[in-house]
C-alpha positions as a Markdown table, in Angstrom:
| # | Residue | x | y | z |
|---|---|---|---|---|
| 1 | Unk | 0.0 | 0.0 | 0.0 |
| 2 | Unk | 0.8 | 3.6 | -0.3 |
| 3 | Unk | 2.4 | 5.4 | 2.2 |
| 4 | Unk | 0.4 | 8.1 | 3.9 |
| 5 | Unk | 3.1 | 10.6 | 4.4 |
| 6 | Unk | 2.5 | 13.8 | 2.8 |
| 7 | Unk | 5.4 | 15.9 | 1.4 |
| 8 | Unk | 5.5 | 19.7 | 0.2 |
| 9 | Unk | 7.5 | 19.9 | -2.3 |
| 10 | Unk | 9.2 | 22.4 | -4.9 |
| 11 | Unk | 9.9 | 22.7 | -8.6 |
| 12 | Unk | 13.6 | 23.4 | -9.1 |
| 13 | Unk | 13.1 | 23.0 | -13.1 |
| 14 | Unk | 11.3 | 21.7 | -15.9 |
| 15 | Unk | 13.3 | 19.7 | -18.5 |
| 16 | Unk | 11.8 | 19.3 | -22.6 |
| 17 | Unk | 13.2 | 15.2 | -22.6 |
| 18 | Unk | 11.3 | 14.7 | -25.9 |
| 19 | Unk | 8.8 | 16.3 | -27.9 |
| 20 | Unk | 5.8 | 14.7 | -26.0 |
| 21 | Unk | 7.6 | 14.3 | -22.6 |
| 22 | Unk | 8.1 | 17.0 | -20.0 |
| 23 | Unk | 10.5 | 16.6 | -16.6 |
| 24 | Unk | 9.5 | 18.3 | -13.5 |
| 25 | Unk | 12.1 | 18.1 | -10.7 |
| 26 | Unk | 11.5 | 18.7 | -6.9 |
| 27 | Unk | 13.5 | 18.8 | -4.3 |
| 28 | Unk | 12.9 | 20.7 | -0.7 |
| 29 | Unk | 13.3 | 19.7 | 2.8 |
| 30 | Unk | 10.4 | 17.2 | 3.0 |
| 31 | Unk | 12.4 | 14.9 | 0.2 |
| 32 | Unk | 14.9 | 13.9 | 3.1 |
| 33 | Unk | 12.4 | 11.4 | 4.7 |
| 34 | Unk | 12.1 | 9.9 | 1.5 |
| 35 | Unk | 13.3 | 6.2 | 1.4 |
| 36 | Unk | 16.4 | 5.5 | -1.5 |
| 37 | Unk | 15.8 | 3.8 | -4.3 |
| 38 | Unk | 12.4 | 4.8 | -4.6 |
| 39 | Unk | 12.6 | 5.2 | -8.9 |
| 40 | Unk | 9.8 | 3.1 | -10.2 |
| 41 | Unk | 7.6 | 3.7 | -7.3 |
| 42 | Unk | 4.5 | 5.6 | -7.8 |
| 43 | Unk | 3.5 | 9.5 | -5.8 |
| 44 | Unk | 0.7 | 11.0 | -5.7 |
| 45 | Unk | 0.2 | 14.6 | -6.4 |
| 46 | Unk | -2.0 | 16.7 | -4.8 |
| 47 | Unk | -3.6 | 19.1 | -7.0 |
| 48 | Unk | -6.1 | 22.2 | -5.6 |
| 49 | Unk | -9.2 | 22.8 | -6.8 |
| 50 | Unk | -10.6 | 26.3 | -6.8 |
| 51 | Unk | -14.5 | 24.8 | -5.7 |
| 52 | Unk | -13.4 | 22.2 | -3.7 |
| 53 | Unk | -11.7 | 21.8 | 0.1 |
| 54 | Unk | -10.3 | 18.3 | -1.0 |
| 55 | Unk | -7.7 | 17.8 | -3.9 |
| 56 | Unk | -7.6 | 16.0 | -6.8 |
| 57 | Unk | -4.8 | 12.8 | -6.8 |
| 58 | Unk | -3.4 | 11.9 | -9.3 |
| 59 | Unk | -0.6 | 9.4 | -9.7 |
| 60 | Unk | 2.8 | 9.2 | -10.9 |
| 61 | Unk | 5.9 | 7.5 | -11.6 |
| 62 | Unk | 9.7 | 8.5 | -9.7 |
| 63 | Unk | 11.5 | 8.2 | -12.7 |
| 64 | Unk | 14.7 | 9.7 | -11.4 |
| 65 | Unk | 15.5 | 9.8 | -7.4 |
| 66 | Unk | 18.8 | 11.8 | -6.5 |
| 67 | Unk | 19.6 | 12.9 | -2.3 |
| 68 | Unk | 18.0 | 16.1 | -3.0 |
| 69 | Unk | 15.7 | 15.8 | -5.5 |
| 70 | Unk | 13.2 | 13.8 | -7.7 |
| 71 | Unk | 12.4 | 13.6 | -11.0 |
| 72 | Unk | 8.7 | 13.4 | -12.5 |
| 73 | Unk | 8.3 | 12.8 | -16.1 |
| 74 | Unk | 4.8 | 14.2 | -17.7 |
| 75 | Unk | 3.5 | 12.6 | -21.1 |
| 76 | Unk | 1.9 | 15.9 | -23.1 |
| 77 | Unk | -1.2 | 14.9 | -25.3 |
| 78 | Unk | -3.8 | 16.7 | -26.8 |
| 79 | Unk | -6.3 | 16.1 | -23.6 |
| 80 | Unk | -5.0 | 18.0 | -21.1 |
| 81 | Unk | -5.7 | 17.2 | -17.3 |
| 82 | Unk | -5.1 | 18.7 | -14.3 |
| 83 | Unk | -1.9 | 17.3 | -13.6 |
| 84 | Unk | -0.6 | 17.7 | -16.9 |
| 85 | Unk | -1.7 | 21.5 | -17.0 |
| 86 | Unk | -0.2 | 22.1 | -13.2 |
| 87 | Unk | 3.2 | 20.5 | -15.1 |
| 88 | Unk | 2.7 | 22.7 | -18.5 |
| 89 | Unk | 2.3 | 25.7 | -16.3 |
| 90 | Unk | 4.9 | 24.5 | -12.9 |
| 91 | Unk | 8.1 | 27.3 | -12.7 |
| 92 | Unk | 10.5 | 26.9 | -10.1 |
| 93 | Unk | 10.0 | 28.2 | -6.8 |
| 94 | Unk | 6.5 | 26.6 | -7.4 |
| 95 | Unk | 4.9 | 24.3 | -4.3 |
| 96 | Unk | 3.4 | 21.2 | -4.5 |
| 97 | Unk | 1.9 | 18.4 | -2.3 |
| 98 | Unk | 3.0 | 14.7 | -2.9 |
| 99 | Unk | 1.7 | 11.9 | -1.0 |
| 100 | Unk | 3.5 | 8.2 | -1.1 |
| 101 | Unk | 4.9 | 6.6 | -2.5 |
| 102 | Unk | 3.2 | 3.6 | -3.4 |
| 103 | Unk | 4.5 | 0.2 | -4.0 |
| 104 | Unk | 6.8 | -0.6 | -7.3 |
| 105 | Unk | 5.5 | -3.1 | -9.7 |
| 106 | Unk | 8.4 | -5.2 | -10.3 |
| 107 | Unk | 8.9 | -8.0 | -13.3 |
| 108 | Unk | 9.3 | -11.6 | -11.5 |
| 109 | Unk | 13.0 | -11.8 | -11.3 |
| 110 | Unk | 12.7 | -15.7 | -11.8 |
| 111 | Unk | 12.2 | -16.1 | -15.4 |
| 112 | Unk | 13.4 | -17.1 | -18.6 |
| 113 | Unk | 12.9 | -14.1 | -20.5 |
| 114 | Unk | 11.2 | -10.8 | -19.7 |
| 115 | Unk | 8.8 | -9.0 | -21.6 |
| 116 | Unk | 8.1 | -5.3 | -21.4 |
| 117 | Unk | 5.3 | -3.3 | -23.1 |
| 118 | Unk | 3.3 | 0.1 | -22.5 |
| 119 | Unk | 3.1 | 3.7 | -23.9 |
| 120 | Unk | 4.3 | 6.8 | -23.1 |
| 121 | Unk | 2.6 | 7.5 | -19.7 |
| 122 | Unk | 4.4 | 3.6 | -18.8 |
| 123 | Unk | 7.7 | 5.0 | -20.2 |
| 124 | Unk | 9.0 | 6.2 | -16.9 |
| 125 | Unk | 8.7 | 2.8 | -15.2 |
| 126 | Unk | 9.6 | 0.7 | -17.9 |
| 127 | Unk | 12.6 | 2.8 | -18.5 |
| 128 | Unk | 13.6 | 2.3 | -14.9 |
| 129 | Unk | 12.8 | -1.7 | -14.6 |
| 130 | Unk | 14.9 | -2.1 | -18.0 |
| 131 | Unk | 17.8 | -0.2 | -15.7 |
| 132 | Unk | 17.5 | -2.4 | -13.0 |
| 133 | Unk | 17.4 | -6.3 | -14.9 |
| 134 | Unk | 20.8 | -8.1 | -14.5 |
| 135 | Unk | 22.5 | -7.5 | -18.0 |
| 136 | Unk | 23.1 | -10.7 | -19.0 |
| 137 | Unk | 18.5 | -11.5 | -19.3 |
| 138 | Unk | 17.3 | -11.5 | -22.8 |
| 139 | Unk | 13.9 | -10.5 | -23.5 |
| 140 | Unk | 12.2 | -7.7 | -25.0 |
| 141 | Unk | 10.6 | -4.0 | -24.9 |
| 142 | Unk | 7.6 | -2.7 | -26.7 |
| 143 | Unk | 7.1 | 1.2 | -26.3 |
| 144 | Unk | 4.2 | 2.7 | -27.9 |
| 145 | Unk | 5.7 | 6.6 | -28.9 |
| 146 | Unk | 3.4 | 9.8 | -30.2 |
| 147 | Unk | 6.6 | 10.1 | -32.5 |
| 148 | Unk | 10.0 | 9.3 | -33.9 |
| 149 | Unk | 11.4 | 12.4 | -32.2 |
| 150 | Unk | 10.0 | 10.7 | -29.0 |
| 151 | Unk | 12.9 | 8.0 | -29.1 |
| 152 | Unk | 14.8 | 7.7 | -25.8 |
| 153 | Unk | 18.1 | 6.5 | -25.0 |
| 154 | Unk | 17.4 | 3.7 | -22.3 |
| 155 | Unk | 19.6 | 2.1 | -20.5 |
| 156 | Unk | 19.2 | -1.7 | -20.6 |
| 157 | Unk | 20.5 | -5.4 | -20.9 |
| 158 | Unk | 22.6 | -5.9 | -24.3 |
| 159 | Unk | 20.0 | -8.8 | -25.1 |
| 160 | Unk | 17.2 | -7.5 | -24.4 |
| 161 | Unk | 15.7 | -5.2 | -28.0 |
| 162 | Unk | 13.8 | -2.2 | -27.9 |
| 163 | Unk | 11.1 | -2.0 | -30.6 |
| 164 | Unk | 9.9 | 1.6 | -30.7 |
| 165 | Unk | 6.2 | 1.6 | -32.3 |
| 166 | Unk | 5.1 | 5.1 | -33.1 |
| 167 | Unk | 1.7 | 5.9 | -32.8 |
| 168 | Unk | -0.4 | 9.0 | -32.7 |
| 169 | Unk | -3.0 | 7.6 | -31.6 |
| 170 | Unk | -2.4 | 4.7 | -28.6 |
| 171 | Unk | -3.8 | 1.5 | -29.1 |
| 172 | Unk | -3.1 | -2.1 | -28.3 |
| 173 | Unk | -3.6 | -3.8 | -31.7 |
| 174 | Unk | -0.6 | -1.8 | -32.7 |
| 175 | Unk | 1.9 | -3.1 | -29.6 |
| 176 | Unk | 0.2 | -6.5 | -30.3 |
| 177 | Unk | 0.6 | -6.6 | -33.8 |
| 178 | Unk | 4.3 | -5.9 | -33.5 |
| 179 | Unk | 4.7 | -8.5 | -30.5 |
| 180 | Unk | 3.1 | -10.9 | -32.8 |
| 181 | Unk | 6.1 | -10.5 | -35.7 |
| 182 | Unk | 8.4 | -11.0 | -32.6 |
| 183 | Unk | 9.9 | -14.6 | -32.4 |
| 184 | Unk | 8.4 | -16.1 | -28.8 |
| 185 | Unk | 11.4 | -17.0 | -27.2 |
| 186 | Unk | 11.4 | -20.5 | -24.9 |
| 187 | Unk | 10.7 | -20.8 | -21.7 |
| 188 | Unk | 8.7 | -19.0 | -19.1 |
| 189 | Unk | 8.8 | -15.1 | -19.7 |
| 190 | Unk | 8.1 | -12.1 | -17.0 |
| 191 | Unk | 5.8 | -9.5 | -18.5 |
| 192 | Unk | 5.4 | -6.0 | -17.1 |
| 193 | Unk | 2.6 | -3.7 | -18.8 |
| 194 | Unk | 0.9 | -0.6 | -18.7 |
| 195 | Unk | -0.6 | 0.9 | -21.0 |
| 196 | Unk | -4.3 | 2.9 | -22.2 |
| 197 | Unk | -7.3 | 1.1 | -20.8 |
| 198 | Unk | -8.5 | -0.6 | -24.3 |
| 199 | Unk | -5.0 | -1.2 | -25.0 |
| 200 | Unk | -4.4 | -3.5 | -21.6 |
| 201 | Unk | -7.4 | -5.1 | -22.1 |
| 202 | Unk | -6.4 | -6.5 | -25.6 |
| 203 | Unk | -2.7 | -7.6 | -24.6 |
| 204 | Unk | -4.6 | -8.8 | -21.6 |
| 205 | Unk | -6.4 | -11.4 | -23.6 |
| 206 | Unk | -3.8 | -12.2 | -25.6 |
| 207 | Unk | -1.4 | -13.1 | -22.5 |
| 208 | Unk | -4.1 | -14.8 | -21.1 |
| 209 | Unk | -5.7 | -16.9 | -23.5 |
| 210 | Unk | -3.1 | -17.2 | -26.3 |
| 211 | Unk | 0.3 | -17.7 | -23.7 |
| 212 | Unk | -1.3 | -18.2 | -20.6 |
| 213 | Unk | 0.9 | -16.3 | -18.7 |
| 214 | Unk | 0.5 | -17.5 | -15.0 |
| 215 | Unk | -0.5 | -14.2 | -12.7 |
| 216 | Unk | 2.5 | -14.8 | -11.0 |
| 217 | Unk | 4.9 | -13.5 | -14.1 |
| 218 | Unk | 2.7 | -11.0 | -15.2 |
| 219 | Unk | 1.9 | -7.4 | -13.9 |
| 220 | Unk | -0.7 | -5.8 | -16.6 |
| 221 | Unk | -2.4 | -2.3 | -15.8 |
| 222 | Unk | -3.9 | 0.5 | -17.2 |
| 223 | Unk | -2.7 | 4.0 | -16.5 |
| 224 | Unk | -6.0 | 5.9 | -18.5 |
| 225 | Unk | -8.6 | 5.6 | -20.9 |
| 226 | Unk | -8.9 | 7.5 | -24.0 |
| 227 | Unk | -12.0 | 10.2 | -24.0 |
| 228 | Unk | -12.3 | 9.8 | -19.9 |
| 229 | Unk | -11.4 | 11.6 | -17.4 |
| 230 | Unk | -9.0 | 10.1 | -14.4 |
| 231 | Unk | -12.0 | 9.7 | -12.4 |
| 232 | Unk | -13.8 | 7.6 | -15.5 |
| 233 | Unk | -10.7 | 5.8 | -15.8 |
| 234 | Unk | -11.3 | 4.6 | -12.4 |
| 235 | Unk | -14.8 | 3.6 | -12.8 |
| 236 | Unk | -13.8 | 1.9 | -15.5 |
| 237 | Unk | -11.1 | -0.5 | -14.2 |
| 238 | Unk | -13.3 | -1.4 | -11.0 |
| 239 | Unk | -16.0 | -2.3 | -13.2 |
| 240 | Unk | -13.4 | -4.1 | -15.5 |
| 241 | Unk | -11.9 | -6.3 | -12.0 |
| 242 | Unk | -15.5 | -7.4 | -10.8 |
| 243 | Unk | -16.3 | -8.6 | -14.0 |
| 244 | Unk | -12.8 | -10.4 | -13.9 |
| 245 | Unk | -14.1 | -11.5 | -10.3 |
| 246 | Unk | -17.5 | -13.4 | -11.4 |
């Protein structure tokens, strides 16, 4: 579970990585009781609303965690939310609340072969779990990008391939279809993914019905849904895990 602690923080600059990705760093005083090795992990950031004594929550990824500071990378698209216009608009000096961070969602380290996939708002935490694997794994990545000029440098295992699909528009038949001209390599594979709500649900099937992945080696989220808000996004998936439930 999350942790409850909540931190004020404060931007110390904003970063262009790509031309759909957007760094915000904090640092500040409250950063000190943050745990190391916290990159991967999930915060929560608190976000004021003008008609409303509680804030808005919205989640996202450590994708960089130094002694004094943090970094928080922001996917820009044409719908623009309240996190992603608080990041568009963030100048240093600026305060905000963070609560967390949650767990990290880790690939099963025993496996054959490990299998990433997601777009850009999974970029952050893929980029960090490909970081992390022991270099001598083999596998592969599958990262959904608005564009060509959206290509990171990542750093990760020599024989594990990255496969860059560029899409405007996010959707899973795209990442499937190119995991599909993918040889499947033997053995039992790890996959991590996160991705746009239709998008999870097709890989979903395909993991589940067409590889059967046991739940053990495989971590498989959505992160949002296309034409909904966070808070239909959440609907959404709880209606999506009772129907898993029946």
């Amino acid at each position: 579970m999350a942790e409850k602690v909540t931190r004020e923080l404060v931007v110390i600059r904003r970063t262009q990585i790509t031309d759909n990705m957007l760094r915000i760093t904090l640092g500040g005083d409250d950063l000190k009781t943050l745990a190391p090795q916290q990159e991967s992990a999930y915060v929560k950031l608190l976000l004021p609303q003008a008609d409303s004594e509680r804030p808005l929550l919205r989640s996202y990824t450590i994708r960089y965690q130094r002694d004094t500071e943090i970094d928080i990378d922001f996917a820009l698209h044409e719908h623009e939310g309240p996190a992603l216009s608080w990041a568009l608009n963030a100048q240093p000096g600026d305060k905000i609340q963070t609560r967390g961070p949650g767990p990290k969602k880790l690939l099963h380290p025993e496996a054959d072969w490990f299998l990433l996939l997601g777009d850009m708002t999974a970029l952050p935490a893929i980029s960090v779990n490909l970081a992390e694997l022991p270099q001598d794994v083999k596998g592969y990545a599958l990262i959904e990008i608005t564009s060509e000029a959206d290509i990171q440098e990542l750093q990760h295992p020599e024989n594990l391939q990255i496969h860059w699909v560029v899409n405007p528009r996010p959707s899973g038949e795209r990442l499937l279809e190119k995991l599909r001209s993918l040889p499947w390599l033997e053995g039992q594979a790890s996959v991590w993914s996160a991705c746009e709500f239709d998008s999870m649900r097709t890989l979903r099937q395909f993991f589940k019905q067409e590889k059967a992945i046991p739940k053990t080696h495989i971590y498989i989220s959505s992160y949002w849904k296309l034409g909904q808000t966070d808070e239909g996004h959440k609907l959404a998936k709880r209606l999506d895990n009772e129907q898993l439930a029946e």
